[in-house]
PAZAKOL-967221 format. One record per residue (C-alpha): z, y, x; chain. Coordinates in nm, 2 decimals. Each point is the difference from the previous one (the first is absolute). Example, Ala and Ser with C-alpha at 12.3 -4.5 7.8 and 13.67 -1.06 7.14 Angstrom:
+--------+--------+--------+----+
:      Z :      Y :      X : ch :
+--------+--------+--------+----+
:   0.78 :  -0.45 :   1.23 :  A :
:  -0.07 :   0.34 :   0.14 :  A :
+--------+--------+--------+----+
END
This chain:
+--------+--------+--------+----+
:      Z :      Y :      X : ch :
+--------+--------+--------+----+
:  -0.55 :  -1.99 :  -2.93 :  A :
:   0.31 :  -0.03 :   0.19 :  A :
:  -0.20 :  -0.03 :   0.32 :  A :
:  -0.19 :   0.29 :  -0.05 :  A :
:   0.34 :   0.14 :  -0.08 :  A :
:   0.14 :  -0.05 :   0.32 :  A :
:  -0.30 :   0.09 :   0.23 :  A :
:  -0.03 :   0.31 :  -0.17 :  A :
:   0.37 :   0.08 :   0.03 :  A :
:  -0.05 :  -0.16 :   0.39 :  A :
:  -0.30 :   0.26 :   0.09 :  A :
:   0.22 :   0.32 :  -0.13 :  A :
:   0.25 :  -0.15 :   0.23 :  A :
:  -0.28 :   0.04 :   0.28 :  A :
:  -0.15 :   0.33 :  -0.11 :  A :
:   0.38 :   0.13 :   0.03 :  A :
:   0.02 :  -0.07 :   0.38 :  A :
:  -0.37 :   0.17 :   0.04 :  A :
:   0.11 :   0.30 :  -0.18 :  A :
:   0.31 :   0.03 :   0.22 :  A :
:  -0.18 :  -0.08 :   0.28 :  A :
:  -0.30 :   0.26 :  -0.01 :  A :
:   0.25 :   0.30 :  -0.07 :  A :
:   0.18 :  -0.14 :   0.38 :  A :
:  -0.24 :  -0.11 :   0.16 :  A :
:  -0.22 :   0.37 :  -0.02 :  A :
:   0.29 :   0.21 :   0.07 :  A :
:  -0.04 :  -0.01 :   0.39 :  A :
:  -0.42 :   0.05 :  -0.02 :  A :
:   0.02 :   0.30 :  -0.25 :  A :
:   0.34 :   0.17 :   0.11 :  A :
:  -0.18 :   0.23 :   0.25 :  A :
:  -0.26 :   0.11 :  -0.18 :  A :
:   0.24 :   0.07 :  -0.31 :  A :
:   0.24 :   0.16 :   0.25 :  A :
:  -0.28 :   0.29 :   0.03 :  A :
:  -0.10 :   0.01 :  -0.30 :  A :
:   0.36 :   0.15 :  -0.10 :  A :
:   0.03 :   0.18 :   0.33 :  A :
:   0.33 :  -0.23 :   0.14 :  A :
:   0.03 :  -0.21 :   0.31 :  A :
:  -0.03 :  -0.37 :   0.01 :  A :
:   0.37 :  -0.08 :   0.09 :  A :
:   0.08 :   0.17 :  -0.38 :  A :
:  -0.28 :  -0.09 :  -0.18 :  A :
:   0.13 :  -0.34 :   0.09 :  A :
:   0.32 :   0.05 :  -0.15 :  A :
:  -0.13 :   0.17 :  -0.32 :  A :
:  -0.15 :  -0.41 :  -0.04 :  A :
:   0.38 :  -0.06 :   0.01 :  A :
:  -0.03 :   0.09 :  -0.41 :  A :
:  -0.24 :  -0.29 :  -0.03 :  A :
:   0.23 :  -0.25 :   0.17 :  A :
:   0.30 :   0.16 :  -0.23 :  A :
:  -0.20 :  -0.05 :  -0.28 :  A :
:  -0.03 :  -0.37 :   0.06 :  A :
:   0.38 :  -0.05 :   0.10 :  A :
:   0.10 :   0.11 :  -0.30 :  A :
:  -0.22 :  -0.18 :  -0.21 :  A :
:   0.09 :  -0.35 :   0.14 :  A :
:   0.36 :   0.14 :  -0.03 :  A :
:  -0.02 :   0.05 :  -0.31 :  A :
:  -0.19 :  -0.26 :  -0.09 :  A :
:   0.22 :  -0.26 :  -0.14 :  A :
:   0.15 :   0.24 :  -0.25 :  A :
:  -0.33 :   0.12 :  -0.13 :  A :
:  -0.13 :  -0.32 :  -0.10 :  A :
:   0.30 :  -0.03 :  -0.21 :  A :
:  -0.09 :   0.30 :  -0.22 :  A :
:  -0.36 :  -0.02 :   0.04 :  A :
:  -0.27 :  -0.32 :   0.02 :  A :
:  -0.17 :  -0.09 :   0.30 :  A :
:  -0.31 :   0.10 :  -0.23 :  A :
:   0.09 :   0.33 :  -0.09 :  A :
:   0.13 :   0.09 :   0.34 :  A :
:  -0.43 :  -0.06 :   0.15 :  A :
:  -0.10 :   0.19 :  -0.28 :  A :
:   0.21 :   0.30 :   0.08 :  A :
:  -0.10 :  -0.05 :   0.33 :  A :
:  -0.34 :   0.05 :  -0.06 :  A :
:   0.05 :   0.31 :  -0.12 :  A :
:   0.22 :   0.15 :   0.22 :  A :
:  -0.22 :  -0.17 :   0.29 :  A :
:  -0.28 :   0.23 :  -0.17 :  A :
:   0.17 :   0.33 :  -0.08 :  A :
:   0.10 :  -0.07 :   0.43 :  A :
:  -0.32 :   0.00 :   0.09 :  A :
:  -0.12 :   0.30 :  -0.18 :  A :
:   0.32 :   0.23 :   0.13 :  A :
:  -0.09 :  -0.14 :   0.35 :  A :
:  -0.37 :   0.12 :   0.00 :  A :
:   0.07 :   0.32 :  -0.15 :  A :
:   0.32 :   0.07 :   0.23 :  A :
:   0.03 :   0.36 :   0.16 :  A :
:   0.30 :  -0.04 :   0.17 :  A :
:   0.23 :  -0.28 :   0.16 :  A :
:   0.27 :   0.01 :  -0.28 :  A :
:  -0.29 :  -0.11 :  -0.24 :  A :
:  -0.12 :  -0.21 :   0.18 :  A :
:   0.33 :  -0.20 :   0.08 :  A :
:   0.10 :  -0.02 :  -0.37 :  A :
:  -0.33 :  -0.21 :  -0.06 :  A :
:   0.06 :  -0.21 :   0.28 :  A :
:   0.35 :  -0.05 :  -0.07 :  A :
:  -0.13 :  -0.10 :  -0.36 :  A :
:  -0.24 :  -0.24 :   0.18 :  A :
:   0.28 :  -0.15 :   0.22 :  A :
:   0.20 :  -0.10 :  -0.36 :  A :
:  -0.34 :  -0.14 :  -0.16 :  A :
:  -0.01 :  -0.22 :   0.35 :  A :
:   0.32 :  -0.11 :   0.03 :  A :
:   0.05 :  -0.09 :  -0.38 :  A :
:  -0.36 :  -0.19 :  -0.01 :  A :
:   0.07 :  -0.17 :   0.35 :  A :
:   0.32 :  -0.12 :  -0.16 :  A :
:  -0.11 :  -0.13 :  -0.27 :  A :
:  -0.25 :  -0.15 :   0.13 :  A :
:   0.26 :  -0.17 :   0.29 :  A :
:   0.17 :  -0.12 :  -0.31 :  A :
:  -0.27 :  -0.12 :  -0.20 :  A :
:  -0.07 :  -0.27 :   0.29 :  A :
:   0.35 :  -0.12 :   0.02 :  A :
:   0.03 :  -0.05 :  -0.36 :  A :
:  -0.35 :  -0.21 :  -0.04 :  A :
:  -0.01 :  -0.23 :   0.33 :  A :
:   0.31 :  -0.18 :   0.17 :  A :
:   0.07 :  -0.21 :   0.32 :  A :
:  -0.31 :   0.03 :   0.26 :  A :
:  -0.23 :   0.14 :  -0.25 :  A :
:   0.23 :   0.33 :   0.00 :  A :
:  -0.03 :   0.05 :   0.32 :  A :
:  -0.36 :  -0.07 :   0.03 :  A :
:  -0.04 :   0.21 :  -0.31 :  A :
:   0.19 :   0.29 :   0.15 :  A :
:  -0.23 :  -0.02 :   0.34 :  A :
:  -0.31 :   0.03 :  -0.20 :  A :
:   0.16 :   0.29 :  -0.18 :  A :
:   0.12 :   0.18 :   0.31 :  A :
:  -0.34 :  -0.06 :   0.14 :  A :
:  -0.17 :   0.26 :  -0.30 :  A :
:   0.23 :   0.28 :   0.18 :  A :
:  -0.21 :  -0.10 :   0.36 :  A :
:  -0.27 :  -0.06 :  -0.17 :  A :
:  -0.01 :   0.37 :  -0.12 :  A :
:   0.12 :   0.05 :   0.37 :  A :
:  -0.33 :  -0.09 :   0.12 :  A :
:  -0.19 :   0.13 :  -0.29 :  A :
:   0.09 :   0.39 :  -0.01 :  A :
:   0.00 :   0.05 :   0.35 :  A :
:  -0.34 :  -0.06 :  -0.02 :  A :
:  -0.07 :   0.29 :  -0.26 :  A :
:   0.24 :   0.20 :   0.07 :  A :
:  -0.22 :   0.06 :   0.33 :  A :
:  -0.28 :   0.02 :  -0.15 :  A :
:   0.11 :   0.24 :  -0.24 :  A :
:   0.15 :   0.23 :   0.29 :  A :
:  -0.32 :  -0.06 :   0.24 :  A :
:  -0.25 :   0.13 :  -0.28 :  A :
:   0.24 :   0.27 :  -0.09 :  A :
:   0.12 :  -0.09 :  -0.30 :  A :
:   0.33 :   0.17 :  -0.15 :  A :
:   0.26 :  -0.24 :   0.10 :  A :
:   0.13 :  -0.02 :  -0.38 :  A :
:  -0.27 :  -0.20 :  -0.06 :  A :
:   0.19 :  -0.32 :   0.14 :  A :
:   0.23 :   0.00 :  -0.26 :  A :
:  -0.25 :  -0.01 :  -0.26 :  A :
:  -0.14 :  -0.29 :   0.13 :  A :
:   0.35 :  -0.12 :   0.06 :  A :
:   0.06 :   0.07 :  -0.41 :  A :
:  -0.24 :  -0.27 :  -0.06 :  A :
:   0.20 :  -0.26 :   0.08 :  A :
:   0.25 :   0.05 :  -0.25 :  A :
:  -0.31 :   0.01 :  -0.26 :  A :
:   0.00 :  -0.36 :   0.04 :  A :
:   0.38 :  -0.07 :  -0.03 :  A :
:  -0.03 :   0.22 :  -0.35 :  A :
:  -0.31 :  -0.19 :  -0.14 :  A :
:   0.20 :  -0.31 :   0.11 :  A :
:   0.31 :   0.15 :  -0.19 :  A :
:  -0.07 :   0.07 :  -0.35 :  A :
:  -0.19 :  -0.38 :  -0.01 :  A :
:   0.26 :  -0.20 :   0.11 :  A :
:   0.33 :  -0.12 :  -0.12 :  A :
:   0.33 :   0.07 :   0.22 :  A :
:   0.33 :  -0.16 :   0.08 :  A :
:   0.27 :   0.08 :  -0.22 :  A :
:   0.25 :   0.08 :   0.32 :  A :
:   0.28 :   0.20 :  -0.20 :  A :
:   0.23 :  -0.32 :  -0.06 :  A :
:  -0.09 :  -0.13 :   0.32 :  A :
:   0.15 :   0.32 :   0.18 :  A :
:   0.30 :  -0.02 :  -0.21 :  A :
:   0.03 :  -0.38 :   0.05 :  A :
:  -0.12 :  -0.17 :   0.26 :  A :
:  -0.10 :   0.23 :   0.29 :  A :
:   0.41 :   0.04 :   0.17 :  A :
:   0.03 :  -0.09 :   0.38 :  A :
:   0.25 :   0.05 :   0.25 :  A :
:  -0.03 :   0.22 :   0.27 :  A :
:   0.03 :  -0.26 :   0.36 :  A :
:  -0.10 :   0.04 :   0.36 :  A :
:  -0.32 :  -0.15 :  -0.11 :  A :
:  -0.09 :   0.30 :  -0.22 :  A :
:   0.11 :   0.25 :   0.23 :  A :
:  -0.16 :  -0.12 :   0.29 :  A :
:  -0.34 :  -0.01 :  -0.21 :  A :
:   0.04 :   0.33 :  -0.16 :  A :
:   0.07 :   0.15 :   0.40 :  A :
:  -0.34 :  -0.21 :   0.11 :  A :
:  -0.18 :   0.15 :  -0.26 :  A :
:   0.08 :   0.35 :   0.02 :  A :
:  -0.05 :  -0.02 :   0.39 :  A :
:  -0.30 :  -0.15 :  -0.01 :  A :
:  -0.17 :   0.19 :  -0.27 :  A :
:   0.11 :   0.32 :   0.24 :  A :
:  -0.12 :  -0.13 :   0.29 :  A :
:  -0.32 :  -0.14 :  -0.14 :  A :
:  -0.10 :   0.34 :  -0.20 :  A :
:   0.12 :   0.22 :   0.32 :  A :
:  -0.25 :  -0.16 :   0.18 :  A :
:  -0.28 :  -0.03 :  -0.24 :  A :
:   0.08 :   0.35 :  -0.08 :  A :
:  -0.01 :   0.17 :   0.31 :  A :
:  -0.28 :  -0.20 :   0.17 :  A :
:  -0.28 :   0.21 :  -0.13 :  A :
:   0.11 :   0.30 :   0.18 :  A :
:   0.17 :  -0.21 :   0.30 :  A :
:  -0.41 :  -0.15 :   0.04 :  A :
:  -0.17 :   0.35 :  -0.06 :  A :
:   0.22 :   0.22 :   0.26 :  A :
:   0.14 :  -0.21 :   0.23 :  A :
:  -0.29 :  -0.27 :   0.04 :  A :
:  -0.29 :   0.25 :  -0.10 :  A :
:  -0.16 :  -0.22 :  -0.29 :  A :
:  -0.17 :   0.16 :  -0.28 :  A :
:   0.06 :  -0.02 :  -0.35 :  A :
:  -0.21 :  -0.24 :  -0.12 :  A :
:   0.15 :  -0.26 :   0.29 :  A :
:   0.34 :   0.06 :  -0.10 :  A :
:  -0.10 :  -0.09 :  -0.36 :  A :
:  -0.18 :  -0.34 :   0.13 :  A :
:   0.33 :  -0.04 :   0.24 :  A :
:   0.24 :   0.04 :  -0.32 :  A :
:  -0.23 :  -0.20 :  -0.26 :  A :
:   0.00 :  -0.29 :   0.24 :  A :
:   0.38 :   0.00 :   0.00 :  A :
:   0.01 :  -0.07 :  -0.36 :  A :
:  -0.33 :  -0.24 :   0.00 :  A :
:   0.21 :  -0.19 :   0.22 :  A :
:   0.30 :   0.05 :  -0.18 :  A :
:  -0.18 :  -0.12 :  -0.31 :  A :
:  -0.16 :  -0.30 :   0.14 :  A :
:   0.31 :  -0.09 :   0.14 :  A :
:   0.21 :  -0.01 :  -0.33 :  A :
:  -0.32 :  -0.25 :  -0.11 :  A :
:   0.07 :  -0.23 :   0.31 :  A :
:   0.37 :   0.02 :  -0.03 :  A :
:   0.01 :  -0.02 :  -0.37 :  A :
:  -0.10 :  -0.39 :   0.05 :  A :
:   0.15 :  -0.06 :   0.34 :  A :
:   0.35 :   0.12 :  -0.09 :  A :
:  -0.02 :  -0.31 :  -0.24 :  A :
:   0.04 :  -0.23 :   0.33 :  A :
:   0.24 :   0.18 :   0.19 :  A :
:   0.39 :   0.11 :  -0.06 :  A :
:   0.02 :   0.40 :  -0.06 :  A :
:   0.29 :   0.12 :   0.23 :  A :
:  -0.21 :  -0.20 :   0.26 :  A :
:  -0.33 :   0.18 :  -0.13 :  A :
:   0.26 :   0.35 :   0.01 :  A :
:   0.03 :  -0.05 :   0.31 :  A :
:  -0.30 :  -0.05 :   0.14 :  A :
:  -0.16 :   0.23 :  -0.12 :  A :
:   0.21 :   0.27 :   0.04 :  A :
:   0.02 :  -0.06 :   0.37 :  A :
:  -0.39 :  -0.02 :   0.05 :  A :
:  -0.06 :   0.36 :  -0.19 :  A :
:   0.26 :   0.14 :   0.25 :  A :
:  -0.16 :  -0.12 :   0.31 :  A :
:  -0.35 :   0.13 :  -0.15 :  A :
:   0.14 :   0.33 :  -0.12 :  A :
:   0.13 :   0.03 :   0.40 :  A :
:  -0.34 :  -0.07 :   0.12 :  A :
:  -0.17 :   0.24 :  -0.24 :  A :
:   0.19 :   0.29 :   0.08 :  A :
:  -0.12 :  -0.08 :   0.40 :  A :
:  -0.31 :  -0.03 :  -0.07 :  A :
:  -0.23 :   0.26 :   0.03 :  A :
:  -0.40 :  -0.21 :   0.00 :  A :
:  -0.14 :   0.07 :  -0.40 :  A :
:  -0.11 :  -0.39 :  -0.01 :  A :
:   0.32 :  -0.09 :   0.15 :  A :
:   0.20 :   0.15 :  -0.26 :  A :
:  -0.23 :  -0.13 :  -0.28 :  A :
:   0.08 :  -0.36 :   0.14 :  A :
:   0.38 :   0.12 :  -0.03 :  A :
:   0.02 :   0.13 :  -0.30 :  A :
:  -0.22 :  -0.27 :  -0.19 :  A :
:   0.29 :  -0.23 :   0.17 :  A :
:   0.29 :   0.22 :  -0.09 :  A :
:  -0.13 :   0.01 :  -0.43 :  A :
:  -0.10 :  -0.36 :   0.02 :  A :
:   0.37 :  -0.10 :   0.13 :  A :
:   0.20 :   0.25 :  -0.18 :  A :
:  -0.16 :  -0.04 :  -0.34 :  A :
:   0.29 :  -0.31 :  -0.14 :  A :
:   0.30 :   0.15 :   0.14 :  A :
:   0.10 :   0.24 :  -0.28 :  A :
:  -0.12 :  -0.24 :  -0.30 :  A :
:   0.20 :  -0.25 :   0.20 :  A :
:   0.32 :   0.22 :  -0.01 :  A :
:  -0.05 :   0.01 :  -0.37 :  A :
:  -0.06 :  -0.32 :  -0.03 :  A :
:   0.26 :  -0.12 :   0.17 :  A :
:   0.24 :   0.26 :  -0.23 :  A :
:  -0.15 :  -0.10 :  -0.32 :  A :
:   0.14 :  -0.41 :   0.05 :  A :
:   0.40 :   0.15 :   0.06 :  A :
:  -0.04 :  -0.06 :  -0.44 :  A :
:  -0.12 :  -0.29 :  -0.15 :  A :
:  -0.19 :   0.26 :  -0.26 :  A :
:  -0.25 :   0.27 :   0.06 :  A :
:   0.25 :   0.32 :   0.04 :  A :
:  -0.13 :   0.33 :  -0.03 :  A :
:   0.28 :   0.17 :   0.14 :  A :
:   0.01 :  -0.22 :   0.32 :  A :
:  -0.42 :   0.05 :   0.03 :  A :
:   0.08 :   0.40 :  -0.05 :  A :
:   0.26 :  -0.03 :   0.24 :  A :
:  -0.24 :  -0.12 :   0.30 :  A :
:  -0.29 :   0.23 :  -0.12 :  A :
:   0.25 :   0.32 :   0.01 :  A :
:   0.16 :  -0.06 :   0.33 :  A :
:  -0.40 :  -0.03 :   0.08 :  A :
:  -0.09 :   0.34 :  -0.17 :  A :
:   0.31 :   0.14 :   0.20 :  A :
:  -0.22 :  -0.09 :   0.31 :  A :
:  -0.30 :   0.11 :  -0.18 :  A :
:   0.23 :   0.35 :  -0.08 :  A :
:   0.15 :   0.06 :   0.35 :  A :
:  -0.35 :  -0.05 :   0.20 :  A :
:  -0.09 :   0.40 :   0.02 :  A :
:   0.34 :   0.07 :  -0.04 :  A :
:   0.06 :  -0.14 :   0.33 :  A :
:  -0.31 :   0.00 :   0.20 :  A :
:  -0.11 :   0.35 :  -0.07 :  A :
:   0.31 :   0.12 :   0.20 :  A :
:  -0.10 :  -0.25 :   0.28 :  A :
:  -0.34 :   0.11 :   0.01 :  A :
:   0.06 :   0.32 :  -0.01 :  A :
:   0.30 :  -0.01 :   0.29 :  A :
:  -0.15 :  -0.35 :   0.18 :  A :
:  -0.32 :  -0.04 :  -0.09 :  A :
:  -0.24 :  -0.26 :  -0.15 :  A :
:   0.05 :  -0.22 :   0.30 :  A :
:   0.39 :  -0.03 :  -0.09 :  A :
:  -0.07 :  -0.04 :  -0.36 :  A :
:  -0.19 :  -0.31 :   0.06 :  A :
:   0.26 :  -0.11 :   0.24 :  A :
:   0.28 :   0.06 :  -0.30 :  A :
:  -0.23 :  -0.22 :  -0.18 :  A :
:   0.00 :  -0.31 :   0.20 :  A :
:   0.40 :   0.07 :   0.06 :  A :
:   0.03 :  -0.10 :  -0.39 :  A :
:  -0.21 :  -0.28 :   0.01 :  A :
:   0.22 :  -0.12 :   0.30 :  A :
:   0.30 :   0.01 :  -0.21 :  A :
:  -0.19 :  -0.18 :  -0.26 :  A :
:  -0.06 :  -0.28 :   0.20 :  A :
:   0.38 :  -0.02 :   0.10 :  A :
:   0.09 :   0.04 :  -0.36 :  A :
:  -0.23 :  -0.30 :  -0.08 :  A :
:   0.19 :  -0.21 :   0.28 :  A :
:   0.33 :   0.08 :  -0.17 :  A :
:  -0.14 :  -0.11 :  -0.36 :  A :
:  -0.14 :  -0.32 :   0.18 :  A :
:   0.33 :  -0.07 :   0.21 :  A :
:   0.28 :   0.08 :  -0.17 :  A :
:  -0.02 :   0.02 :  -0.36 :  A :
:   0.08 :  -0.40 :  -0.20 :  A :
:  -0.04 :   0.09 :  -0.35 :  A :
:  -0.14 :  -0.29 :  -0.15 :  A :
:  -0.26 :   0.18 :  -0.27 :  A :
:  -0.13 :   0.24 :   0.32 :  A :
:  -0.10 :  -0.36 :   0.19 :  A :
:  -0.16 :  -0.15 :  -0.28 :  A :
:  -0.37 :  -0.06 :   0.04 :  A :
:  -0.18 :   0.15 :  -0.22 :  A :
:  -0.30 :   0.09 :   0.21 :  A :
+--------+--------+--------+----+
END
């Protein structure tokens, strides 16, 4: 019974990452098509999905002090509901303000349910089954990568309102409710209160800086490729769905491989590696301009780039000898600052610079990724940060 327990507990865990996943991963496809359906251009449509990033920050910021007032059940519940009553006040929105208040609401459902979920990993598995754990987690958010891209062009090339997405999208966390009300939870309250304190080191600081740069320069990209393929390269829109999907069905596969290799090979090492190869292939993408070529790329760039953030986390979650919630939120909010900031940034670039320099800012952050990576692996000795654990 416990083992049923556990996978149960394990699969909202994955369901979490898909339900993120899907509301990211759709933004770039369906941002033009909602941008006329409320009459505004795409450089502020982009930043009215700036409420949807909010929404997340604030959940994983807030996280920690939720789940001392209310239970890890109880907090899926009410986001089932509110991930409903969302849904609804996006399909029948008549104006932007309406429609960023539900997708502000769907950012907190997200970020809350992503946590926990982040959390619910490190507090069942330890040593290299965390980490492989975590990498088949993360690979439910490119799993929905590659899944919604897919009907999310369908849906637009048969002329379907694009709300219809996020119904399909609400499906998801269907599952994670079923899944809820059978299972049996973690008391976490006294473990908060208890166990979960760490100290803030170069270790940490240098992880949370990866991980909010490479989330940043990761969802730029991904973001903005759609309309980089369809204006500048002249592909239509049911390519540039099979050229996204087959960035996250590479990313996906990749978290598979690397969730057994990682168990063979020292992380920092893995860190950097892998950081350095997705910003050579981001470089090569963004000067290519053959359709097959750039599939070849981009298949490269999701397989190689699919560890590195699960690795950051990771690599944060062994600074304490005990699953901390705080230092897991910690990693995943300087993430959602990346994840906050993309439009933020880019839509002034694209609309001053253009797509082609927005890519270009793109693979800059993954560049200082990589030299971030060579600082962890170089000069930091703390003795829990070396240990193998994977």
């Amino acid at each position: 019974m416990k083992n049923i327990n556990q996978i149960g507990l394990t699969w909202i865990s994955f369901f979490s990452y898909a339900f993120t996943g899907a509301l990211i991963v759709v933004t770039g496809m369906i941002m033009g098509d909602i941008a006329n359906y409320f009459s505004l251009s795409i450089s502020k449509m982009s930043n009215v999905f700036t409420f949807l990033n909010a929404g997340i920050l604030i959940s994983i910021l807030l996280n920690s002090w939720v789940t001392n007032i209310i239970s890890i059940k109880k907090q899926l519940i009410l986001g089932f509901l509110l991930s409903i009553i969302a849904i609804l006040g996006i399909i029948f929105s008549n104006n932007i303000f309406t429609f960023s208040v539900n997708i502000f609401i769907l950012g907190l459902v997200s970020g809350i349910t992503m946590s926990i979920g982040t959390f619910i990993i490190t507090y069942l598995y330890s040593g290299e089954k965390r980490g492989s754990r975590l990498l088949i987690t993360d690979s439910f958010f490119s799993m929905s990568g590659m899944i919604f891209p897919i009907i999310t062009a369908y849906i637009l090339e048969k002329k379907f309102s694009w709300y219809w997405i996020y119904i399909f999208i609400s499906t998801i966390y269907l599952f994670i409710f079923i899944l809820t009300i059978n299972l049996k939870f973690p008391e976490t309250k006294e473990k908060v209160k208890s166990k979960t304190t760490f100290k803030y080191n170069m270790n940490i600081i240098l992880l949370s800086i990866s991980a909010l740069l490479y989330i940043l320069g990761q969802l730029s990209f991904i973001s903005w490729v759609p309309q980089y393929a369809t204006e500048i390269i002249n592909i239509n829109i049911k390519k540039t769905g099979t050229l996204v999907s087959n960035f996250w069905m590479a990313y996906m596969i990749g978290m598979w491989c690397f969730s057994f290799i990682i168990k063979f090979f020292n992380l920092k090492r893995m860190f950097v590696f892998l950081t350095g190869i997705s910003s050579i292939l981001m470089y090569s993408f963004i000067h290519s301009k053959n359709y097959l070529t750039l599939q070849s790329i981009i298949i490269g760039l999701g397989f190689f780039s699919s560890a590195i953030y699960t690795i950051i986390i990771t690599l944060a979650s062994l600074e304490t000898k005990k699953p901390s919630s705080k230092l897991i939120n910690l990693i995943l909010f300087f993430g959602t600052i990346g994840t906050l900031l993309t439009f933020m940034i880019t839509s002034p670039i694209v609309e001053k610079k253009g797509l082609y320099a927005t890519l270009i800012f793109s693979n800059i952050l993954y560049g200082i990724v990589f030299f971030l990576s060579l600082l962890i692996f170089t000069k930091i000795k703390n003795k829990l940060f070396f240990e193998k654990s994977s």
